[in-house]
C-alpha positions as CSV (number, residue, x, y, z in Angstrom):
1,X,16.1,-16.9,-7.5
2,X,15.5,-20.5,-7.9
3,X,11.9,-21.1,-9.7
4,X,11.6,-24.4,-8.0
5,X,12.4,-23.0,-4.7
6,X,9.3,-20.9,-5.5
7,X,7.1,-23.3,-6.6
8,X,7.2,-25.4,-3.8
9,X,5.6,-22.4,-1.5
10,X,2.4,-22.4,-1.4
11,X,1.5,-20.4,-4.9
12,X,-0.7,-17.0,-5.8
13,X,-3.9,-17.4,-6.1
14,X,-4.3,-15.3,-9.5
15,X,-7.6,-16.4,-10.5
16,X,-8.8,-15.6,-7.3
17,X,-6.7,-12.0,-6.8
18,X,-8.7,-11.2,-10.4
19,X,-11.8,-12.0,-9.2
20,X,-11.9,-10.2,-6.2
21,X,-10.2,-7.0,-8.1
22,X,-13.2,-7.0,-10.8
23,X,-15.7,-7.3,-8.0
24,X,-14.4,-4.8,-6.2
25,X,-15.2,-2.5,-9.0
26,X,-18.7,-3.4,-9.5
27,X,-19.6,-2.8,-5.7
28,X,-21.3,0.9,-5.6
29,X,-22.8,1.1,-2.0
30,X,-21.0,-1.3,0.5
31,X,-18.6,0.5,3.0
32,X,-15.0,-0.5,1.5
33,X,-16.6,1.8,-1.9
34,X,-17.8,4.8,0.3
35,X,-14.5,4.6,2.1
36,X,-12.7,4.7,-1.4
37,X,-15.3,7.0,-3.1
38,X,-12.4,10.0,-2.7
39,X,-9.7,8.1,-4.1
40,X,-10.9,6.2,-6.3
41,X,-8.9,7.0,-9.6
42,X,-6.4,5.6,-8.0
43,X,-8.1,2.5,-6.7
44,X,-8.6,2.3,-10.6
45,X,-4.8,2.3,-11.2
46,X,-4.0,-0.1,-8.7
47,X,-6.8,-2.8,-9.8
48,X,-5.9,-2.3,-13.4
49,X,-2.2,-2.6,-13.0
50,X,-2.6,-5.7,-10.8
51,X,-5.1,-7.2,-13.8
52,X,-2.0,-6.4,-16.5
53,X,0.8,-8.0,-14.5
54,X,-1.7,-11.0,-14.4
55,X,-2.4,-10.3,-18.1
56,X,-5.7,-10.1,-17.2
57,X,-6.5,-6.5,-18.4
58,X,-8.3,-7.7,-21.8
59,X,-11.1,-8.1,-18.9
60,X,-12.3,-5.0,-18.4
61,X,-14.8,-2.6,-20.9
62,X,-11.7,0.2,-22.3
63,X,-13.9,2.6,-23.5
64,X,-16.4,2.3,-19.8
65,X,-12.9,3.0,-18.1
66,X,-11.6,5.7,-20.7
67,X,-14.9,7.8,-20.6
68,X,-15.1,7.3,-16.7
69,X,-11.4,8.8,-16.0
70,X,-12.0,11.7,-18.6
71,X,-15.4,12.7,-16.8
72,X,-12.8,13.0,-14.0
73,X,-10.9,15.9,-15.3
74,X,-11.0,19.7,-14.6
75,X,-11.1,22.5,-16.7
76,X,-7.8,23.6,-14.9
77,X,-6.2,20.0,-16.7
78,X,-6.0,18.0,-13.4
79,X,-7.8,15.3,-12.5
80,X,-9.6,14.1,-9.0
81,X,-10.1,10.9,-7.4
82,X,-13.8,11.1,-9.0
83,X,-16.5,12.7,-10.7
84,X,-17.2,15.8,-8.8
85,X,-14.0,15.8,-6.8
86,X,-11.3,18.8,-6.9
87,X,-8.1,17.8,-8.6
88,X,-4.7,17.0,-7.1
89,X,-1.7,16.5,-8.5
90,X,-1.7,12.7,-7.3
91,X,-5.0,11.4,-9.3
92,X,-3.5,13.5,-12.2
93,X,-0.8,10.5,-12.6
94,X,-3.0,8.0,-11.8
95,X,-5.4,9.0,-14.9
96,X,-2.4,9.3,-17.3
97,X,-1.0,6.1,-16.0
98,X,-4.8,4.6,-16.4
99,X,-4.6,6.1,-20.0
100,X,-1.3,4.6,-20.6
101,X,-1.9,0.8,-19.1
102,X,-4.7,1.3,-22.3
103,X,-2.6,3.1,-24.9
104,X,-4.9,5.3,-24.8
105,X,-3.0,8.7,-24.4
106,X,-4.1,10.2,-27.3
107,X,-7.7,11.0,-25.9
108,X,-5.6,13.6,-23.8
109,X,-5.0,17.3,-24.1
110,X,-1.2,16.8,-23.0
111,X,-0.4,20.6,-23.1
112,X,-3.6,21.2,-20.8
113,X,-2.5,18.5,-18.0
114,X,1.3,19.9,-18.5
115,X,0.1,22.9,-17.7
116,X,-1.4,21.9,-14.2
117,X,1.0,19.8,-13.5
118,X,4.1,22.5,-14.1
119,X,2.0,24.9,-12.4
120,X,2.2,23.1,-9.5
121,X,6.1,23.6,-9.1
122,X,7.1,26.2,-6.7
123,X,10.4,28.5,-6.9
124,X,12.6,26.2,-4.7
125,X,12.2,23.7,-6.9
126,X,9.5,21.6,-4.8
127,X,5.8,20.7,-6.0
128,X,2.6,21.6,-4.2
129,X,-0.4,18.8,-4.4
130,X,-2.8,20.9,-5.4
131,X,-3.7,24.9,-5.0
132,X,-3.8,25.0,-1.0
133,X,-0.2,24.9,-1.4
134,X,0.8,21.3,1.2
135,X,4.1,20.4,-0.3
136,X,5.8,17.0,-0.4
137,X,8.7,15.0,-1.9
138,X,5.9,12.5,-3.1
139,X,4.2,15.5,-5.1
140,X,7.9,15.5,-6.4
141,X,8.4,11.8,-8.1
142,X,4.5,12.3,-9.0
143,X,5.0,15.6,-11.3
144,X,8.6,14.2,-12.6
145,X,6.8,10.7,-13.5
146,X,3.4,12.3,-14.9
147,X,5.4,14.8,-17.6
148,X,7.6,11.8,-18.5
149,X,5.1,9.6,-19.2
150,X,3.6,12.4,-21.6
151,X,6.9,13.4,-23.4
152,X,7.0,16.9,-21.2
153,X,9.6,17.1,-18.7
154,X,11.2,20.2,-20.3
155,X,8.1,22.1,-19.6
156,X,9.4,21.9,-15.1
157,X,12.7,22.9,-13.7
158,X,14.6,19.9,-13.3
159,X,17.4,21.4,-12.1
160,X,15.3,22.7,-9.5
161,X,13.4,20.1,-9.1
162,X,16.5,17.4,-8.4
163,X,18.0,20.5,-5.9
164,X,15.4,20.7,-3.7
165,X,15.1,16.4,-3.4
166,X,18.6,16.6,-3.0
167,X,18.2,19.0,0.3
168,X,15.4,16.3,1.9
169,X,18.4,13.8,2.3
170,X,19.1,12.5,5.8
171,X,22.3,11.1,7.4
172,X,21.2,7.8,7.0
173,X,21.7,8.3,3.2
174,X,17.6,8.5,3.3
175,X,14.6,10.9,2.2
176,X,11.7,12.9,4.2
177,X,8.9,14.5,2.8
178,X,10.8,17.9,2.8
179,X,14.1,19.0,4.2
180,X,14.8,17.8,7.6
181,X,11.7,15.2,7.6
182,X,12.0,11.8,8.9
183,X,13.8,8.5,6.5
184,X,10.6,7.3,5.4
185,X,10.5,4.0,2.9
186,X,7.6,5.6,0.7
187,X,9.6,8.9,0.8
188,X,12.7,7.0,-0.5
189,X,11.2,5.8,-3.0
190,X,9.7,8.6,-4.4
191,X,12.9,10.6,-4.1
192,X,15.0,7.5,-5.5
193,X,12.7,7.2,-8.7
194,X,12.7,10.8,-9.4
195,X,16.0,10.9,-9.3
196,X,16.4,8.0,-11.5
197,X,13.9,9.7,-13.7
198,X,16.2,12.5,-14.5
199,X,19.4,10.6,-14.8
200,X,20.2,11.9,-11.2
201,X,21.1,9.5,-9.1
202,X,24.9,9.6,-8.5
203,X,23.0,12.0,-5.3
204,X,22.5,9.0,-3.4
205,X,24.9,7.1,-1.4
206,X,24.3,3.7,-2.7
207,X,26.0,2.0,0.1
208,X,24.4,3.9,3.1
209,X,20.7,3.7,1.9
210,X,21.1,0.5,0.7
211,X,21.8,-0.5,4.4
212,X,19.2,1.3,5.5
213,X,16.4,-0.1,3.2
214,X,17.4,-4.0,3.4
215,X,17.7,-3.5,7.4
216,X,14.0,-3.0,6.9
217,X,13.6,-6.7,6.8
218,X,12.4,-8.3,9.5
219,X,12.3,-12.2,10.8
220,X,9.0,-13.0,9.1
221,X,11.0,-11.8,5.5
222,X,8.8,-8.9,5.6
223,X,9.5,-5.3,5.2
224,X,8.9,-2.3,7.5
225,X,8.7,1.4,6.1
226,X,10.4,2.6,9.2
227,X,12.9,1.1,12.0
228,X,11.0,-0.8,15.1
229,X,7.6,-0.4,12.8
230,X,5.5,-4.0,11.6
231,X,6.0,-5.1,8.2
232,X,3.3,-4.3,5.5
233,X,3.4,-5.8,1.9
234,X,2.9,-2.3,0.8
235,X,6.8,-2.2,1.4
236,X,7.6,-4.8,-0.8
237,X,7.4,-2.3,-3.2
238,X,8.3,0.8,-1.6
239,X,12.0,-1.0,-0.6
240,X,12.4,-3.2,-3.2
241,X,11.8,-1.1,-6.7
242,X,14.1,1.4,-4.3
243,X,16.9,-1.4,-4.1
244,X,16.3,-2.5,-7.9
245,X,16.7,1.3,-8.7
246,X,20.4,1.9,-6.4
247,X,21.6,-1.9,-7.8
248,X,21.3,-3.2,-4.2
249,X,18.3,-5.8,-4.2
250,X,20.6,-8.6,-3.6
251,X,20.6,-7.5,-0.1
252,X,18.1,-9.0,0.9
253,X,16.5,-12.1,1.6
254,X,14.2,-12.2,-1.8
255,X,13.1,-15.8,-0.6
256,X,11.5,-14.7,2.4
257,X,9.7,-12.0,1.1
258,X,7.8,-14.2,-1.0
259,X,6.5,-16.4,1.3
260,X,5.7,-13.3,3.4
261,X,3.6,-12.0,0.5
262,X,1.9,-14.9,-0.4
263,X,1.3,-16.0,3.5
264,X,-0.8,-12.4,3.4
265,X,-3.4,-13.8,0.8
266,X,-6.9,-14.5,0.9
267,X,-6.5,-18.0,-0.6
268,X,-10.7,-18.4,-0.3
269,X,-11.5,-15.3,-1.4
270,X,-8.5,-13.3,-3.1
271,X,-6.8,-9.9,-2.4
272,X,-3.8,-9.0,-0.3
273,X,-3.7,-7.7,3.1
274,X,-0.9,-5.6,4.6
275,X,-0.2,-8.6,7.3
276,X,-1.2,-12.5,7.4
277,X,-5.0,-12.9,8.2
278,X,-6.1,-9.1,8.1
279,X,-8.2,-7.4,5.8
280,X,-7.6,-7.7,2.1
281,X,-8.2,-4.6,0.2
282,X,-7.1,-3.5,-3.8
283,X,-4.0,-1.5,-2.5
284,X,-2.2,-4.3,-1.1
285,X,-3.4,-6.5,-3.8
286,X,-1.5,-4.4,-6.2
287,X,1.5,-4.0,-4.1
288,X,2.2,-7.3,-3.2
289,X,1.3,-8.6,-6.9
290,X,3.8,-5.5,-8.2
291,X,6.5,-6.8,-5.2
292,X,6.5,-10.4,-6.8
293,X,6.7,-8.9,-10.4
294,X,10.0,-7.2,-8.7
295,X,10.8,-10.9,-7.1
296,X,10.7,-12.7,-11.0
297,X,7.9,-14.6,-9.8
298,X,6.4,-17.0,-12.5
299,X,3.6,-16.1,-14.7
300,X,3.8,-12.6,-14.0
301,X,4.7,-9.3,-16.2
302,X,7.6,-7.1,-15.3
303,X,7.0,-4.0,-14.1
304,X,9.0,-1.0,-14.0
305,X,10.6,0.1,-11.1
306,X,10.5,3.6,-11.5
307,X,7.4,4.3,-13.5
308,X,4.8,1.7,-11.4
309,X,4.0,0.4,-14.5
310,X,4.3,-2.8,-16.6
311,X,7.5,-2.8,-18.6
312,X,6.1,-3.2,-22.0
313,X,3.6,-0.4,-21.2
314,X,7.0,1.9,-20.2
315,X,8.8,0.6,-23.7
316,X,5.3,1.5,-25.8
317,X,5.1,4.9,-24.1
318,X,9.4,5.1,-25.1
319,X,9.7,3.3,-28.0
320,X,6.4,2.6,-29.6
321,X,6.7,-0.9,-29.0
């Protein structure tokens, strides 16, 4: 994409995206907190990831953030969304990936959260959230990316684990939650990077769902999640790192989607909403911040498609560097 093109859109406000991420953090009491009081491990991840693609993170106390996630882990090795709170399988990655945007993996007991995590995979191949059993393809991508990041996918069934993605696969060359569940553009993505994960994606019909995900752009350059819904910046990552992953990005109108992002900020304020002129809040902040990082857009890290996390993060985790 042309960087000049770019430039002559109205920017990103990154001094003002950073603000409003670290002052998000320091509110305790207002309503947006309480609301997030459950989930917020992975409030953590999304703030912190959007402050290292604006190479920003060097702003934050390590060692306040370090001691806070590890106060949020079980005995059983999983971690939940805050002190106090029962663990699940999705605040598990979003610790470890906490830990790794630090390098700071090494304050883990990695056989401990292996041992959750695996535990979590049923016979058919599928993974279960938590103990009360709900299971979805999300759970999926979450347990295949969690034991990767920690140097443990031999401890699952991959085999089974690909199979039983494999059997959520729709006609239109898409993924459900589980077999027979609806095309879904979060669903595809988790199934997609999983796949990609475990050197499995010759499953996918590049062609078909590559149609499918860059006819979820609509006239604004936007991108929906599902046919006939609104778009939502959150999809500029759910589609895009999907595209990125089945080589079929130049689908789309990458233009477009740019201005549509950056039309969605708070240019007085900071944060990202889902649509122009609503609500900002930290999850579309990191979204649309990690869907320009997918774009090339200037001044920003790269981050990795499959793993949500900035590529040099990925290649120190890999290759120690």
């Amino acid at each position: 994409m042309e960087k000049s093109n770019i430039q002559k859109m109205g920017g990103l406000a990154a001094e003002k995206h950073i603000q409003y991420i670290l002052t998000v953090e320091k509110r305790k009491d207002d309503f947006v907190s309480v609301v997030m009081e459950h989930l917020r491990m992975s409030g953590a991840y999304w703030g912190l990831t959007t402050l290292d693609l604006l190479e920003k993170l060097d702003t934050v106390d390590v060692d306040e953030v370090v001691s806070w996630v590890m106060k949020c882990q079980h005995e059983s090795g999983g971690f939940g969304g805050n002190i106090g709170h029962d663990p699940h399988i999705l605040y598990t990655l979003s610790a470890v990936q906490v830990l790794a945007l630090f390098d700071k993996l090494n304050v883990l007991d990695i056989d401990k959260v292996t041992n959750y995590v695996a535990g979590l995979q049923n016979e058919d191949g599928s993974f279960s959230g938590d103990i009360w059993g709900e299971v979805d393809t999300r759970f999926s991508y979450i347990a295949i990316c969690c034991l990767s990041i920690l140097h443990r996918l031999n401890k699952i069934n991959v085999e089974k684990a690909v199979s039983y993605i494999v059997s959520c696969k729709n006609l239109d060359g898409g993924f459900g939650c589980t077999p027979g569940g609806e095309s879904h553009a979060g669903q595809i993505f988790c199934c997609v990077a999983a796949l990609s994960l475990t050197g499995s994606l010759h499953h996918i019909d590049k062609d078909l769902l590559g149609w499918w995900l860059c006819e979820r752009q609509v006239k604004s350059g936007g991108l929906n999640g599902r046919p006939e819904k609104l778009p939502d910046v959150c999809y500029s990552w759910w589609v895009l790192s999907s595209l990125i992953m089945i080589d079929r990005v130049h689908w789309i109108n990458k233009e477009k989607l740019v201005k549509y992002i950056l039309d969605c900020q708070d240019m007085e304020n900071g944060g990202i909403s889902d649509r122009p002129d609503d609500a900002v809040d930290v999850y579309h902040t990191y979204f649309g911040v990690a869907g320009l990082s997918l774009l090339e857009y200037p001044g920003l890290k790269a981050i990795d498609p499959a793993y949500a996390l900035p590529v040099d993060v990925v290649n120190r985790i890999f290759f120690g560097r």
